[in-house]
C-alpha positions in Angstrom: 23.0 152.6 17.1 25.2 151.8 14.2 22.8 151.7 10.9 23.0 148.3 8.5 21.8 148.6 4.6 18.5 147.7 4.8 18.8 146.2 1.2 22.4 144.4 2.1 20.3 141.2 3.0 19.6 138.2 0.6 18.9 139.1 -2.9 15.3 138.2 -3.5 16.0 136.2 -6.0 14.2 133.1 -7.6 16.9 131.1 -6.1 20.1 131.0 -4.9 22.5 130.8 -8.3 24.0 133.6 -9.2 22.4 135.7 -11.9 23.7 135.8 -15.4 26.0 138.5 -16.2 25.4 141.0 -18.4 27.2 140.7 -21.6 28.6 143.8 -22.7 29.5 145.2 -26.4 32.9 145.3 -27.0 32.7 147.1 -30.1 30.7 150.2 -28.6 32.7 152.4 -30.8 29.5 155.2 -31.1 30.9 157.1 -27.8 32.3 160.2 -28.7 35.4 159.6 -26.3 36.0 156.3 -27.6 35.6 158.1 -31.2 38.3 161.1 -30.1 40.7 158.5 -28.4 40.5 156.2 -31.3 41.7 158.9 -33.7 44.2 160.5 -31.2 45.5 157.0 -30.7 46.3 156.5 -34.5 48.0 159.8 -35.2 49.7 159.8 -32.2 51.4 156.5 -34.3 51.5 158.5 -37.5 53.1 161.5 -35.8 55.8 158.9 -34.4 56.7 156.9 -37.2 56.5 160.3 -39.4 59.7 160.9 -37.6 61.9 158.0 -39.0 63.5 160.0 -42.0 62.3 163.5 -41.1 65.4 165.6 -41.5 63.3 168.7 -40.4 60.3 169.7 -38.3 58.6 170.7 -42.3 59.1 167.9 -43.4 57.3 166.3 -40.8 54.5 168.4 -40.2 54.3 167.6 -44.0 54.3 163.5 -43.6 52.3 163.9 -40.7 49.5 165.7 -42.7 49.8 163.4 -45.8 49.2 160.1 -43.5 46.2 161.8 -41.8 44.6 162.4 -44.9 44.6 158.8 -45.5 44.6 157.3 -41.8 41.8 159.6 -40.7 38.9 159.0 -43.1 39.9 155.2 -42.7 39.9 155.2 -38.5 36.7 157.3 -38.6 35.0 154.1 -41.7 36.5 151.2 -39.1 34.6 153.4 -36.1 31.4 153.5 -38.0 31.8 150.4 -39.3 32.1 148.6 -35.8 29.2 151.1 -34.0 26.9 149.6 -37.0 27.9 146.1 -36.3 28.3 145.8 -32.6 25.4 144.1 -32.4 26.2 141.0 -34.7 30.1 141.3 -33.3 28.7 140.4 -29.8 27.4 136.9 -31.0 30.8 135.8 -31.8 33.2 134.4 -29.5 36.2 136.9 -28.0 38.8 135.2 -30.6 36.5 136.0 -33.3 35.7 139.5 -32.2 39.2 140.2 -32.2 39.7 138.3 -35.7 36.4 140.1 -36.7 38.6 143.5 -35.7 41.4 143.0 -37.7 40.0 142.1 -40.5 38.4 145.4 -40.0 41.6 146.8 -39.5 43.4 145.6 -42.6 40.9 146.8 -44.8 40.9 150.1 -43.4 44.5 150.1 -44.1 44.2 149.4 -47.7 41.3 151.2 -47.7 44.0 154.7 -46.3 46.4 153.4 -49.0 44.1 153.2 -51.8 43.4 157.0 -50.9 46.8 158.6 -50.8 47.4 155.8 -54.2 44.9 157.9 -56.0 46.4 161.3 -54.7 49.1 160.8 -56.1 51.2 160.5 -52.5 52.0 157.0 -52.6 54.9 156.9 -54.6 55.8 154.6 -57.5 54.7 151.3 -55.5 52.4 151.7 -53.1 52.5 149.9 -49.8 49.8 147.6 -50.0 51.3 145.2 -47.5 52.5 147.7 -44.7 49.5 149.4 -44.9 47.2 146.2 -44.4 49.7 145.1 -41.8 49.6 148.5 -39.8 46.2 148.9 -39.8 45.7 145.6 -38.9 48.3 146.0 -35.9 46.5 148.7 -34.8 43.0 147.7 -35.2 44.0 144.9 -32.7 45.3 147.6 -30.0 42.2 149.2 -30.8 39.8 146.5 -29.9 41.9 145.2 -26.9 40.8 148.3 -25.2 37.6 148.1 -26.1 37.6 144.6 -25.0 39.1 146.3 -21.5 36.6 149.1 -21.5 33.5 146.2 -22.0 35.3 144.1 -19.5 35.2 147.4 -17.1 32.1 148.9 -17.8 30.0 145.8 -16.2 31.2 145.3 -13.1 31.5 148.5 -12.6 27.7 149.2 -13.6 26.9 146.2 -11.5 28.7 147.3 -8.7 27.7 150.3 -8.7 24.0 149.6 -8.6 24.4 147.1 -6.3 25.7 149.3 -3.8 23.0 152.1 -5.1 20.4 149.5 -3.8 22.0 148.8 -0.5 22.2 152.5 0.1 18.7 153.1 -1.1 16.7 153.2 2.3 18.0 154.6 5.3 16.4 152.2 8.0 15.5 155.4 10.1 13.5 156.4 7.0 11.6 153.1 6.8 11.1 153.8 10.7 9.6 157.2 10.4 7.8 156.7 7.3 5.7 153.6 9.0 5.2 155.7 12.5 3.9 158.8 10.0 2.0 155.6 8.4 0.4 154.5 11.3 0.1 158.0 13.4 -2.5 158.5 10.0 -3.9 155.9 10.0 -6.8 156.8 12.4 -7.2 160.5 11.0 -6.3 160.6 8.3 -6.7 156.5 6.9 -6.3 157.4 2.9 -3.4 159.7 3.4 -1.9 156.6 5.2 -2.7 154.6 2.1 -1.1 156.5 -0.2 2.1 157.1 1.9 2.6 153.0 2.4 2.1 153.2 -1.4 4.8 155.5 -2.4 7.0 153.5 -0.3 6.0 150.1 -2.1 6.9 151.9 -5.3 10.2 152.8 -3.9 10.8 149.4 -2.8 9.6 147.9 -5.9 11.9 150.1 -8.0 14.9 150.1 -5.7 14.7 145.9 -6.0 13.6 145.4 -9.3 16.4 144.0 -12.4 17.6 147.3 -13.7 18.4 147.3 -17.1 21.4 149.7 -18.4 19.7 153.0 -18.6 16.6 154.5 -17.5 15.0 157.9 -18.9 14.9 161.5 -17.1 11.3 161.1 -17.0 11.3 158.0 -15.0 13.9 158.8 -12.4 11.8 162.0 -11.9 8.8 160.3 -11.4 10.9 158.0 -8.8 12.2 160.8 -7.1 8.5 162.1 -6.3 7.6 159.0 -4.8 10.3 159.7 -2.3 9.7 163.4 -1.9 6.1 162.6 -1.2 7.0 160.4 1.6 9.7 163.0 3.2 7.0 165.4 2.8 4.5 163.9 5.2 7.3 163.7 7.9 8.7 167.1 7.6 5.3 168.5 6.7 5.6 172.5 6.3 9.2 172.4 7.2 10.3 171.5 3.6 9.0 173.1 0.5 9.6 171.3 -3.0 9.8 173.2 -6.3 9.8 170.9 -9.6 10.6 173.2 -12.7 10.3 170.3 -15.2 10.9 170.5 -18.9 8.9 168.1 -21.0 11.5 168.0 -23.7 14.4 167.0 -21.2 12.4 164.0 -20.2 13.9 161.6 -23.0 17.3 162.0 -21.8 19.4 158.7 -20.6 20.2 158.1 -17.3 21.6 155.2 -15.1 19.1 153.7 -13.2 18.3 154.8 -9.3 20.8 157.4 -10.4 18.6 160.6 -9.6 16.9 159.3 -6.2 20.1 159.7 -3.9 21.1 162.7 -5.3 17.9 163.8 -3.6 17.7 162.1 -0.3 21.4 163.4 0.0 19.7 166.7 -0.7 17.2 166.0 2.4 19.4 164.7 4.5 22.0 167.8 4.5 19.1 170.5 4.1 16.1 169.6 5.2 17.0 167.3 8.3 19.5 169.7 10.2 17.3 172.7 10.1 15.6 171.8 13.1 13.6 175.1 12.9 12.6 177.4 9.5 11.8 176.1 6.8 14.3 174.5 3.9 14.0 174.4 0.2 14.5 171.9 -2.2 14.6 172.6 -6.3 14.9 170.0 -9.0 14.5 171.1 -12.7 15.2 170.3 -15.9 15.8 172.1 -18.9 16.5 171.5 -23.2 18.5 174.2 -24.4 20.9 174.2 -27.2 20.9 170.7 -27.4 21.5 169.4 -24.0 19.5 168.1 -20.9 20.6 170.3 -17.7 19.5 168.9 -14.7 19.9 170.8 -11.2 19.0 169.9 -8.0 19.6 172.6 -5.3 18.7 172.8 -1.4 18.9 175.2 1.2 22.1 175.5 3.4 20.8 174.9 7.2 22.9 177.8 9.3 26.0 176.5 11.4 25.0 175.4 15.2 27.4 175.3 17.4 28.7 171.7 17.2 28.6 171.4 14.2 31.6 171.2 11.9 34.0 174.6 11.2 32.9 176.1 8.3 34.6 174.8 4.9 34.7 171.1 6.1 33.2 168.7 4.0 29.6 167.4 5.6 30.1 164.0 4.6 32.2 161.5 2.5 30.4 162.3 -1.1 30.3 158.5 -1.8 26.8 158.7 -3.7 28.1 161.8 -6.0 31.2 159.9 -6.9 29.0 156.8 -7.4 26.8 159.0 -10.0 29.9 160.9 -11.5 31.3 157.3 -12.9 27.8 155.7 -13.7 27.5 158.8 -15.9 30.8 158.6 -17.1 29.8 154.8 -17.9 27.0 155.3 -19.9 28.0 158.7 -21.6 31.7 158.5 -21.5 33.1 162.3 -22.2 29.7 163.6 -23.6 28.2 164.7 -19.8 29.5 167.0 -17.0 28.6 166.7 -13.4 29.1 169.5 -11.1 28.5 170.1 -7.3 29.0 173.1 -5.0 27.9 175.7 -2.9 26.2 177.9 -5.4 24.9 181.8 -4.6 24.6 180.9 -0.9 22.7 177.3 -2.0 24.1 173.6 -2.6 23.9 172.9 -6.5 24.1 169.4 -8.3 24.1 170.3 -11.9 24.2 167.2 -14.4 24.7 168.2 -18.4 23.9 165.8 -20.7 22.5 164.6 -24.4 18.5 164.5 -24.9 18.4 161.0 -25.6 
């Protein structure tokens, strides 16, 4: 029987309008990728036009080292300047956003001529007006891809939830958690309970309006809900270890992020060893200055008709699905790994504390 996304029905919404989209902030500037792009953006420029009347690679490296020390300390005060502000820049209108930007822009470029003036590196006349017009020129450039990357970043996050949600609940596992429901419910009627329980909480997260980011410590608690449920159904067949960090539990994640890294765990570790018993490992750790998160399972041993060893046991939809949500929220400053590691299967996920 082909399977259908249990959550690809109706929206259970108030009614049938669309909801509101989610407005995002353009000038999000307080990314360290959109920080180390900005400034290789504008000396890329300076090392460009430092080559009009550059007779020799000195005397570039030279030009190209005097603009920086104006350019730099003026790209970093226009970044800081929009991070603080992003908030107030969202009220306005795009036009005004981008007026808003090069305004910005042309003070930051009299602002970088101002500094080489009192150097001593601006000549006799300094250029007042090509250095307003030039960082105005390039503030705009500047916020048009922030204005791309906004644009981007929300229907991607949307999307990607969206499809998170529809891929949340396998109906088999709706099936077998109700049969374990009701095979307990004469023996064993508060274990029953508590099983139809986890799985309202499950529902009730996976339908709920998510807002942009969630914390470690709530995924986690998530991802037990789930675990508890598996647990009745596989019973002593599947062993869970949580070596949890307190520290790490501030840390930022996309919501409904850490769940189906888990069931995907499950359902290549745990569900093919038909006999034996598979492991499942999710910790968490603070060291120097970063949230590791790792979540590894057993490998089940090859049967016969199964795939030849090396070939890839599914499509890794849901780990590409996390890698750009986390690449959406923290930009450059996270890592996502996955592998066979020391005989196991590893997700490893590196990433600020908060």
């Amino acid at each position: 029987m082909q399977e259908t996304q249990i959550l690809s029905t109706r929206p259970l919404l108030p009614s049938d309008a669309p909801a509101p989209a989610a407005r995002a902030l353009v000038f999000d500037a307080c990314h360290v990728g959109v920080v180390l792009r900005a400034v290789l953006f504008v000396e890329g420029v300076l090392a460009v036009g430092a080559l009009f009347g550059a007779a020799t690679a000195g005397e570039w490296l030279a030009r190209v080292s005097l603009l920086t020390g104006g350019a730099l300390p003026a790209t970093l005060a226009w970044l800081v300047t929009a991070c603080s502000l992003k908030r107030l820049l969202q009220r306005l209108r795009e036009p005004m956003q981008y007026a808003a930007g090069v305004l910005l822009g042309t003070l930051a470029g009299l602002y970088a001529c101002g500094m080489l003036t009192l150097a001593g590196a601006a000549g006799e006349q300094p250029p007042w007006l090509a250095s307003a017009a030039t960082g105005a020129l390039l503030s705009a450039l500047l916020v048009a891809a922030l204005v791309l990357r906004a644009r981007g970043r929300t229907p991607a996050a949307t999307t990607a939830r969206l499809a998170e949600l529809q891929a949340r609940i396998r109906p088999h596992f709706l099936f077998n958690t109700l049969n374990s429901a009701i095979a307990l419910v004469r023996e064993e009627p508060a274990k029953a309970e508590a099983l139809l329980e986890d799985l309202s909480d499950l529902f009730r997260h996976a339908l709920v309006e998510q807002g942009e980011w969630t914390t470690l410590h709530e995924e986690i608690a998530l991802a037990r809900r789930y675990l508890d449920i598996e647990q009745v159904r596989f019973g002593e067949r599947m062993r869970v270890q949580w070596v949890l960090d307190p520290r790490a539990g501030d840390a930022r994640l996309p919501p409904l992020l850490l769940q189906p890294l888990v069931e995907n765990a499950v359902k290549h570790g745990v569900e093919p060893s038909a006999h034996g018993v598979a492991k499942l490992r999710i910790a968490t750790e603070l060291q120097a200055g970063r949230v590791a998160l790792t979540i590894t399972n057993t490998v089940p041993a090859p049967q016969p008709h199964d795939a030849p060893p090396g070939a890839p046991r599914g499509h890794g939809i849901a780990q590409a699905n996390v890698r750009d949500r986390l690449r959406l929220l923290h930009d450059v400053d996270c890592d996502f790994q996955a592998g066979p590691h020391k005989g196991l299967y590893q997700v490893r996920i590196s990433l600020p504390p908060s």
